[in-house]
Backbone bond lengths (Angstrom), bond angles and torsions (degrees), N, CA, C in turn:
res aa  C-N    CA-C-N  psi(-1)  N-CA   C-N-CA  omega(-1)  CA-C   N-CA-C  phi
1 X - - - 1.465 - - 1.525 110.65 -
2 X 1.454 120.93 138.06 1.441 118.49 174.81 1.766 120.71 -78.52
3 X 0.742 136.52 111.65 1.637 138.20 163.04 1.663 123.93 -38.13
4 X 0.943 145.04 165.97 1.556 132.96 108.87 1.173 135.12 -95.21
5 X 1.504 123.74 -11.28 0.991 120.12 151.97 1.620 114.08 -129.69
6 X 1.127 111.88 -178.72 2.053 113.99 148.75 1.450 110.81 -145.81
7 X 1.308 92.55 131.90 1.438 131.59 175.00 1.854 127.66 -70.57
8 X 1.448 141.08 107.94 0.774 127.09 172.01 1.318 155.72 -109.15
9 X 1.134 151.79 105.40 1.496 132.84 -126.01 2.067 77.94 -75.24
10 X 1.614 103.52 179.56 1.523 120.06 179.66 1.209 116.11 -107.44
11 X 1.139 134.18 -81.37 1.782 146.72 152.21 1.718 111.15 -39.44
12 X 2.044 111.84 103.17 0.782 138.95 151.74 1.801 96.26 102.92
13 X 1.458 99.14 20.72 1.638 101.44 -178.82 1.613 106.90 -131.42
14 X 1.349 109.40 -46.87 2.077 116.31 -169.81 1.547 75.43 -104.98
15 X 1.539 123.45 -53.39 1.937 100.76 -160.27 1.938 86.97 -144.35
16 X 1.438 96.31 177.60 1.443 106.48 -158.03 1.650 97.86 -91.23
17 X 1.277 90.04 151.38 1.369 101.74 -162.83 1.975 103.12 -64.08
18 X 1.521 100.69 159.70 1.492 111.49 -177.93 1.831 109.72 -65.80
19 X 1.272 109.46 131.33 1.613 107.76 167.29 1.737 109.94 -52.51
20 X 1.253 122.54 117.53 1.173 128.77 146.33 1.610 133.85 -15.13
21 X 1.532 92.18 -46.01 1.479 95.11 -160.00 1.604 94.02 -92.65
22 X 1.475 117.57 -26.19 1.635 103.39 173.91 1.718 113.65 -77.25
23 X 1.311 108.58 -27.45 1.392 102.61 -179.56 1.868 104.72 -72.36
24 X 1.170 117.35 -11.49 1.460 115.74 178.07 1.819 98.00 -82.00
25 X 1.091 110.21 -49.12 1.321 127.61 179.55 1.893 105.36 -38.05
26 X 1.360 103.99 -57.11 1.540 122.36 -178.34 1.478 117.68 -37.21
27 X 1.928 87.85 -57.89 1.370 103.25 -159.30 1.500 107.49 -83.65
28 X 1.385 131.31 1.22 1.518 160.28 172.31 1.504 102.87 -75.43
29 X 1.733 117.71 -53.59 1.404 107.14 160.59 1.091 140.98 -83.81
30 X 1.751 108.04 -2.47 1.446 103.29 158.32 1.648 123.74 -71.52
31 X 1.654 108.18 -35.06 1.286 117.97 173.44 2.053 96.81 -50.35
32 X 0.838 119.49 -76.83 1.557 125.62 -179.56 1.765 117.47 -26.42
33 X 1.023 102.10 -29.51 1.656 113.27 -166.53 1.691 102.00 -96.86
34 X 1.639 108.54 -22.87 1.378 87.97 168.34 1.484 102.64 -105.29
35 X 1.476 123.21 11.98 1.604 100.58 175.26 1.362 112.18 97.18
36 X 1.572 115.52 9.29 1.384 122.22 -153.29 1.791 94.97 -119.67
37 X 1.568 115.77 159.88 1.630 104.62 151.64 1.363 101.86 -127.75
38 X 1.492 125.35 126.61 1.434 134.69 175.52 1.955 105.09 -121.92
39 X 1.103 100.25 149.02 1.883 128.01 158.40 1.871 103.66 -33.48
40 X 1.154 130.64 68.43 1.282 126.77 -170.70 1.604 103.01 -50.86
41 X 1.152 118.80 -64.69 1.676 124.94 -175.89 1.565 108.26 -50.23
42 X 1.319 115.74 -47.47 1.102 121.49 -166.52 1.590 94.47 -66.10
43 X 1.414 139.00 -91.81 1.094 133.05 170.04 1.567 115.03 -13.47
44 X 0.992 150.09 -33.70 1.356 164.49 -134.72 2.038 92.53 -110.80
45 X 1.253 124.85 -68.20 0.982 132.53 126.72 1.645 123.90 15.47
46 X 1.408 107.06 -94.00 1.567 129.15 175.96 1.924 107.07 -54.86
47 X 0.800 96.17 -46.83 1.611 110.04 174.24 1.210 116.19 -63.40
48 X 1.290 123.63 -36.43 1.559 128.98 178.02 1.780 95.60 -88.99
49 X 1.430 127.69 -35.33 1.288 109.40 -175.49 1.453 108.05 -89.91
50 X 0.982 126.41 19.05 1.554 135.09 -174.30 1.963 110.43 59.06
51 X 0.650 120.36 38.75 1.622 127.49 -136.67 2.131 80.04 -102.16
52 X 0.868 138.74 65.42 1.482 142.75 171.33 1.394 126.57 -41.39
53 X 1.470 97.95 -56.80 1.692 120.30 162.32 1.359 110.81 -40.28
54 X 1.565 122.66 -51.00 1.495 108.76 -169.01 1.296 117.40 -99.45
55 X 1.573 122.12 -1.99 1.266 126.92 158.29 1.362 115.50 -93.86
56 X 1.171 130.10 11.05 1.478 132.29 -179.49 2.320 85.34 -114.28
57 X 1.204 100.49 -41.69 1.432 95.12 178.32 2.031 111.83 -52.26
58 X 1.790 85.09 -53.50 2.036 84.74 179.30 1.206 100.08 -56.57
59 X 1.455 126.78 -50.61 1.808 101.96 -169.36 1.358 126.35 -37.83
60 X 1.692 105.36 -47.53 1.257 106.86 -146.16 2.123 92.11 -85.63
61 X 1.098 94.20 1.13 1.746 87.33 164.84 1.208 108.73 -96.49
62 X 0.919 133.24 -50.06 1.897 133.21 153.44 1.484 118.38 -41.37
63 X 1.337 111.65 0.89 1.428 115.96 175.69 1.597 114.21 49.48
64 X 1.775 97.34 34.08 1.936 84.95 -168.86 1.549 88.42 -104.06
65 X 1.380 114.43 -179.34 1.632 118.36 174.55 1.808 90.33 -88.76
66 X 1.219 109.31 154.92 1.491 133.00 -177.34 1.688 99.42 -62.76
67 X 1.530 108.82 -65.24 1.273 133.30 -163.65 1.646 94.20 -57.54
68 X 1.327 110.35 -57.30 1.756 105.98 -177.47 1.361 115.42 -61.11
69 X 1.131 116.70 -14.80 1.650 109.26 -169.81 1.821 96.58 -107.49
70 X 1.187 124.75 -16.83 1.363 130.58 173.91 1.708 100.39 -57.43
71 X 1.779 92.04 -61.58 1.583 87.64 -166.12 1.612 107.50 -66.00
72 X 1.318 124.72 -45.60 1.589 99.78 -175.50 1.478 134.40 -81.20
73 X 1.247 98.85 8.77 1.414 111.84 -179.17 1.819 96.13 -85.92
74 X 1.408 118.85 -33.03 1.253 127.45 172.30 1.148 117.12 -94.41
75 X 1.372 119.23 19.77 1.669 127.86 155.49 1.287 99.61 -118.86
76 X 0.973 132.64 -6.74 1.966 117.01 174.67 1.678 91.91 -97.60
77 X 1.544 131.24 -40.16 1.233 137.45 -172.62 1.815 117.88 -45.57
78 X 1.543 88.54 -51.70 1.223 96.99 170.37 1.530 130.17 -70.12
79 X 1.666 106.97 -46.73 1.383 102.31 -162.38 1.415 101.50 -100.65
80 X 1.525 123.67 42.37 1.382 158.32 161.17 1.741 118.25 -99.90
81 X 1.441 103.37 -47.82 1.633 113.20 152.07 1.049 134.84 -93.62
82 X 1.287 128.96 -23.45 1.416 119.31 154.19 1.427 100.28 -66.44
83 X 1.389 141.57 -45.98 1.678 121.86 172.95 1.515 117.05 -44.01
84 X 0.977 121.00 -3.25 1.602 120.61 -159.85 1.638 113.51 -98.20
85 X 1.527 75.25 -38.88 1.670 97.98 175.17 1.536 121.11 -94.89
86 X 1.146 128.43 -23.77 1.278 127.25 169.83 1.593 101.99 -78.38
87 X 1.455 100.49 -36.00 2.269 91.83 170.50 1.635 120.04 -81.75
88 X 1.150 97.42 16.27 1.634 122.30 164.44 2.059 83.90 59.14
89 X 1.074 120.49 51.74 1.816 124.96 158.39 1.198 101.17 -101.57
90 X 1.178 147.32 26.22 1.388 131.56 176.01 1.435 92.69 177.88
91 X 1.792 143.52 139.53 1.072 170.35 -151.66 1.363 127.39 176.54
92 X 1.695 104.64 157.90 1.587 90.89 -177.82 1.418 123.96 -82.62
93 X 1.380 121.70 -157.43 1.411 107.03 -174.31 1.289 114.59 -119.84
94 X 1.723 115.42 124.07 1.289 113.01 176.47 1.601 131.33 5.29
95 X 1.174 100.38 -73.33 1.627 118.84 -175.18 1.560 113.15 -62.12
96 X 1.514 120.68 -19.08 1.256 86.73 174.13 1.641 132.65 -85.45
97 X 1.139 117.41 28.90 1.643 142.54 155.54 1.428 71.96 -61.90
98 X 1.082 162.60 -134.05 1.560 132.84 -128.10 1.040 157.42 -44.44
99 X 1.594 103.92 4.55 1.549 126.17 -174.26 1.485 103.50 -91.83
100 X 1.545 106.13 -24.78 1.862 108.41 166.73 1.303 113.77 -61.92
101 X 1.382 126.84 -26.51 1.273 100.34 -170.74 1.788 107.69 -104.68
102 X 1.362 103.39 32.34 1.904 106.13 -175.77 1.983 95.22 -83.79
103 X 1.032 111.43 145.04 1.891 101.57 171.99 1.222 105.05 -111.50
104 X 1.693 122.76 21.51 1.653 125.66 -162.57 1.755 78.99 -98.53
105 X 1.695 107.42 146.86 1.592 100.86 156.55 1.424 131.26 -53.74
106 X 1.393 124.52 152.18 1.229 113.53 -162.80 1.446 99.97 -135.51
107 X 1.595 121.63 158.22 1.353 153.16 -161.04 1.224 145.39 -166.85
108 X 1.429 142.08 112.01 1.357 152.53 -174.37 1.512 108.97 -52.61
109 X 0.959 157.04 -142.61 1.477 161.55 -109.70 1.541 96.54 67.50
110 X 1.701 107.23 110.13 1.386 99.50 150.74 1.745 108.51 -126.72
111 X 1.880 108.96 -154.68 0.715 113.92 146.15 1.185 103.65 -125.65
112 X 1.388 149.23 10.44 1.339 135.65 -172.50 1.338 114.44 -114.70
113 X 1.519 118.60 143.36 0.935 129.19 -164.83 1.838 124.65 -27.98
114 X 1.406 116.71 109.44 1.094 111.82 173.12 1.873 141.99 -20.69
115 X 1.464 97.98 -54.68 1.575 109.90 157.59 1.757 106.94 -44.93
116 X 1.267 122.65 -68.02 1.116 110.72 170.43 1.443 155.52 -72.89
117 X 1.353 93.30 12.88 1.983 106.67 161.14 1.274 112.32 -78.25
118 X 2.101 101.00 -53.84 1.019 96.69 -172.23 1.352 119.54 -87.20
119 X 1.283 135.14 -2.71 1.201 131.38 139.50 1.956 147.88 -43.78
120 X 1.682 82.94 -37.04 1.848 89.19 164.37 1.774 114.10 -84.76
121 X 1.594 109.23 -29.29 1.239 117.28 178.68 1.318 99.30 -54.49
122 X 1.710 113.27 -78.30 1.776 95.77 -170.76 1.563 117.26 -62.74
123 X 1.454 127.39 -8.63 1.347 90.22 164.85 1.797 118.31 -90.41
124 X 0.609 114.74 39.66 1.706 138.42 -177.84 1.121 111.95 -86.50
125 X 1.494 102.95 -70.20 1.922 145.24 -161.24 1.626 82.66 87.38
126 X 0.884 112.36 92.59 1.643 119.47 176.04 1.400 123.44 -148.76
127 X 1.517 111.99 -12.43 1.359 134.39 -161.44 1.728 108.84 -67.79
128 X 1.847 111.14 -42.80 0.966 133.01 -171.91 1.725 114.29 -73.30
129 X 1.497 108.36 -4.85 1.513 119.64 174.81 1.597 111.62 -75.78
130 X 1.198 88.98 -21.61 1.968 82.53 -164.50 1.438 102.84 -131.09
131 X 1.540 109.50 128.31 1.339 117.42 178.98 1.743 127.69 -48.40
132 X 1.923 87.66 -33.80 1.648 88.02 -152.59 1.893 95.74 -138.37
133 X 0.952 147.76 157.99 1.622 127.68 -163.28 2.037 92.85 -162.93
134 X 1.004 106.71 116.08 1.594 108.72 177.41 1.535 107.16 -136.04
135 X 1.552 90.81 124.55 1.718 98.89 162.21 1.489 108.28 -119.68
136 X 1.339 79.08 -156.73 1.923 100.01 -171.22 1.590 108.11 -120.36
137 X 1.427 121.82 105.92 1.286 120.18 176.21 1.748 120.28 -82.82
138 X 1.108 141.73 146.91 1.641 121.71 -155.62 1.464 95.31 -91.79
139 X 1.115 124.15 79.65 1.621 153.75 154.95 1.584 113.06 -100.39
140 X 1.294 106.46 150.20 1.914 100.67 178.66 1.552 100.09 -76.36
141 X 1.217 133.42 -14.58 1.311 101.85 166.73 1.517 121.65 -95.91
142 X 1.808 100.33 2.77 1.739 90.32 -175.29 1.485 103.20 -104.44
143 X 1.532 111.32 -5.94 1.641 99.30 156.95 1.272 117.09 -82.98
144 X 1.480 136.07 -0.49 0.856 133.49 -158.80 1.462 110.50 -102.53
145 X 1.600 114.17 -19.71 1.284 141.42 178.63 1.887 95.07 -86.41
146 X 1.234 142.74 -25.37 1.148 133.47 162.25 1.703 118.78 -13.18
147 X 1.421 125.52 146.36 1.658 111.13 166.74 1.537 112.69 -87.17
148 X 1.025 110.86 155.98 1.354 141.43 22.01 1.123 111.00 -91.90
149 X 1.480 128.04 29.94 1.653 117.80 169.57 1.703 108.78 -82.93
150 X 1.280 121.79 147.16 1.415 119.04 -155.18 1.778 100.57 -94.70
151 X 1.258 118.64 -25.34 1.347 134.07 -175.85 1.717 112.47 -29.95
152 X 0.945 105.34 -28.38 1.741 102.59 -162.41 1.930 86.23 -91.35
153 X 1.316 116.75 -50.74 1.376 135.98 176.74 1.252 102.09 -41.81
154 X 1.326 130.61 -37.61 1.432 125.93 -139.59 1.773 88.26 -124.13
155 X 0.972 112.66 -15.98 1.897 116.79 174.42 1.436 114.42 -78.97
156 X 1.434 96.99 -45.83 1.963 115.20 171.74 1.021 103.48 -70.33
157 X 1.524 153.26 -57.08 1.443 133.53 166.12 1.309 135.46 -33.42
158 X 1.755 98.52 -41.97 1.491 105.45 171.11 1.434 128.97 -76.61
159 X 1.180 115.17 -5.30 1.545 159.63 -151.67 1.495 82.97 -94.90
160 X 1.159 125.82 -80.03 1.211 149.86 -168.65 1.656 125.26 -91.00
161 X 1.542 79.43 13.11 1.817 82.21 175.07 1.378 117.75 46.11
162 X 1.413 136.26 28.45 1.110 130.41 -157.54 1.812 94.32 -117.03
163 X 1.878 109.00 140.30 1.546 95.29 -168.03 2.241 82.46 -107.88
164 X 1.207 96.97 -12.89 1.837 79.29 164.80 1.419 95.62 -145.16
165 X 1.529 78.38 164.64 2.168 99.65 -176.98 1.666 102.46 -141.04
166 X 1.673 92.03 147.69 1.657 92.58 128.13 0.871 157.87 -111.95
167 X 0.844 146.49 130.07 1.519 133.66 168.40 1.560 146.36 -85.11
168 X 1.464 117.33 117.70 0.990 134.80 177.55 2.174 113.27 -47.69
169 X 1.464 120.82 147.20 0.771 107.42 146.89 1.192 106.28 170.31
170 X 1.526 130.66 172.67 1.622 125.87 -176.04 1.331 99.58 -126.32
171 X 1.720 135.78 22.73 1.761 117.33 155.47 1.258 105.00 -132.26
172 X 1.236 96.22 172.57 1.714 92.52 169.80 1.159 130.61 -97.89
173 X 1.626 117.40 23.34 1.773 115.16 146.21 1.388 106.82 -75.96
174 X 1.263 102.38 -11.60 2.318 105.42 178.21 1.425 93.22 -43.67
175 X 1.493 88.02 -71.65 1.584 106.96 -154.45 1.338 127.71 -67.14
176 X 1.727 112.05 -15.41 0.988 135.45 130.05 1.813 131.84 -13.63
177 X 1.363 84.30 -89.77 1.512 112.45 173.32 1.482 102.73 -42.75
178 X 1.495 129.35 -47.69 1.090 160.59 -159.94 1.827 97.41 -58.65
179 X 1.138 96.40 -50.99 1.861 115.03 -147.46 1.774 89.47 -85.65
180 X 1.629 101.20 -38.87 1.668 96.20 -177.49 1.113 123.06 -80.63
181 X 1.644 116.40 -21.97 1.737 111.21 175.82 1.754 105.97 -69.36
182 X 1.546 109.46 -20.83 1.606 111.37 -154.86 1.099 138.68 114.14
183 X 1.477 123.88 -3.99 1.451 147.42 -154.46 1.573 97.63 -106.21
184 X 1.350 75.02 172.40 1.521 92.47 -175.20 1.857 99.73 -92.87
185 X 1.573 139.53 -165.16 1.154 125.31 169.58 1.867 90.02 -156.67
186 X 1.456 93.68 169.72 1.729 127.21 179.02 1.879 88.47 -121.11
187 X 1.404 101.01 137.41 1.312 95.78 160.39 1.914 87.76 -134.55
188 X 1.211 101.89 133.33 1.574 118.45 -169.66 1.694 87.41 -104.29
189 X 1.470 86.87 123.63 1.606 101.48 166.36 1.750 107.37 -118.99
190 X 1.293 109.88 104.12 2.023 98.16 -176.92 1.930 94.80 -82.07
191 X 1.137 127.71 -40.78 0.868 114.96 -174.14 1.743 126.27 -95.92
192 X 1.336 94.09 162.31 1.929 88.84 178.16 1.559 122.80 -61.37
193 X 0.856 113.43 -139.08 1.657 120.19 -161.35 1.448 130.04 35.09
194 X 1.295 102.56 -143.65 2.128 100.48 -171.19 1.174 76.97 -82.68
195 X 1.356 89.72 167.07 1.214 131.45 148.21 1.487 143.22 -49.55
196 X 1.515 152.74 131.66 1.646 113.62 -168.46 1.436 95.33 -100.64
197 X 1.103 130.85 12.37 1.810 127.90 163.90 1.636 112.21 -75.98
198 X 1.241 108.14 -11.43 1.453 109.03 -170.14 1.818 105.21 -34.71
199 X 1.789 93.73 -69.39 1.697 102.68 173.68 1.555 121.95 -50.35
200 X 1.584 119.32 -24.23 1.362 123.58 -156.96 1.546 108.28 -53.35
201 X 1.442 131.75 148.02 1.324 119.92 131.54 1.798 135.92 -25.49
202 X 1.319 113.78 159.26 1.659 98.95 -153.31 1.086 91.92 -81.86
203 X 1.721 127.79 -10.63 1.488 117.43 -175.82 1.169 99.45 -60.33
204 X 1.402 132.18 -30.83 1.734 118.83 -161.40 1.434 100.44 -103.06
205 X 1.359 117.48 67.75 1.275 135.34 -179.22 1.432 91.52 -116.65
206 X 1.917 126.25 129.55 1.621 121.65 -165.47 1.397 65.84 -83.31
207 X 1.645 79.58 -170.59 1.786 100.37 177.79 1.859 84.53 -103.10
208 X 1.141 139.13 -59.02 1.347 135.91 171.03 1.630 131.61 -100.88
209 X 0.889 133.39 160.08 1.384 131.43 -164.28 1.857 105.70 -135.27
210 X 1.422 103.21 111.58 1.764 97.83 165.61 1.021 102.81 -152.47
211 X 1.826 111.11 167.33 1.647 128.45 171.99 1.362 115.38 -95.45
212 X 1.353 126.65 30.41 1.332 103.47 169.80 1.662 90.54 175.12
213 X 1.589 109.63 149.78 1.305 104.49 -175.04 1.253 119.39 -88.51
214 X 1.164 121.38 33.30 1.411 143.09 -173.16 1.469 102.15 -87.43
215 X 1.354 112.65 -32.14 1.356 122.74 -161.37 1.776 114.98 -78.11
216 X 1.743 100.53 -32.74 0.774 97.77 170.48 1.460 151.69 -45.59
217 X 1.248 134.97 -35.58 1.409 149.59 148.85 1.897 102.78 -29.88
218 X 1.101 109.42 -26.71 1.462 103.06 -153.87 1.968 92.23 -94.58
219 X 1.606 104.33 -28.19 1.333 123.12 -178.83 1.432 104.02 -61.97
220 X 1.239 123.84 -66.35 0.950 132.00 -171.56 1.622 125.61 -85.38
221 X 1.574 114.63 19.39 1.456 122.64 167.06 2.046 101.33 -53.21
């Protein structure tokens, strides 16, 4: 099938995904900075599922404002991953030296904080690959834009004038996300074993399956 554009998820696709235990770490000093003690993982959790309701619920038992604890939890978040990457703990991935040679327009889909796409991108020199780049800022509408909601998918198409895509990605809310805008999907496996769609519903069936973005060129003949 021909494209007009392709789409790529960010975390565990352009660079390696964030350590867990520092982003738990992060959200531990945001609890600290307001004076508060909260469930770091657990919150950590809610934040990755876009889940608003139950982190707007912990605030209001912590008596903190929602909005204040959004933003500094998304100022330790960030300058927790950009630390990661300037201490060279986290980098992009070999293979995408193959995304230069795609001539389809190109585009981010994330879920992670906007500041930080385009922040690892330009320190890359990577920025200039992709036309159009959307994350999720921890706002109720930018968790709310999380996948499998298709919205961010469906903004970058229009972005790009593009009436089909693919999409890049390594979980199966990708492919997810993937199935609800309409697109076709990549589910990137770098490592061996099953698969984690095995259990999925058949919607989260990719449309193609590879280990490395090398492959791509061959996808998109």
């Amino acid at each position: 099938m021909q494209y007009d554009a392709v789409l790529f998820d960010f975390d565990g696709v352009v660079v390696e995904t964030p350590s867990s235990r520092r982003m738990g770490d992060a959200l531990s000093r945001a609890y600290e900075k307001l004076e508060r003690t909260g469930p770091a993982a657990e919150t950590l959790q809610e934040l990755m599922q876009g889940d608003f309701e139950l982190i707007a619920d912990r605030c209001r038992r912590l008596e903190i404002e929602t909005d204040v604890f959004c933003t500094q939890a998304a100022r330790e978040l960030i300058r927790t991953q950009l630390s990661e990457i300037e201490r060279g703990l986290r980098s992009v991935y070999d293979d995408v030296t193959a995304v230069r040679s795609l001539e389809h327009p190109l585009g981010i889909v994330s879920d992670n904080h906007p500041t930080v796409v385009t922040g690892v991108l330009d320190r890359f020199g990577l920025r200039s690959l992709f036309e159009t780049v959307h994350g999720c800022p921890l706002t109720p509408d930018g968790l709310a834009r999380r996948k499998p909601d298709p919205t961010n998918i469906d903004r970058a198409m229009d972005l790009l004038e593009a009436r089909s895509a693919l999409y890049v990605g390594d979980r199966a809310v990708d492919v997810r996300a993937a199935h609800n805008a309409g697109i076709d999907s990549v589910l990137l496996s770098r490592s061996s074993g099953s698969s984690e769609l095995e259990d999925e519903a058949p919607e989260a069936t990719p449309t193609y399956h590879c280990t490395s973005l090398t492959q791509l060129p061959g996808i998109l003949k």
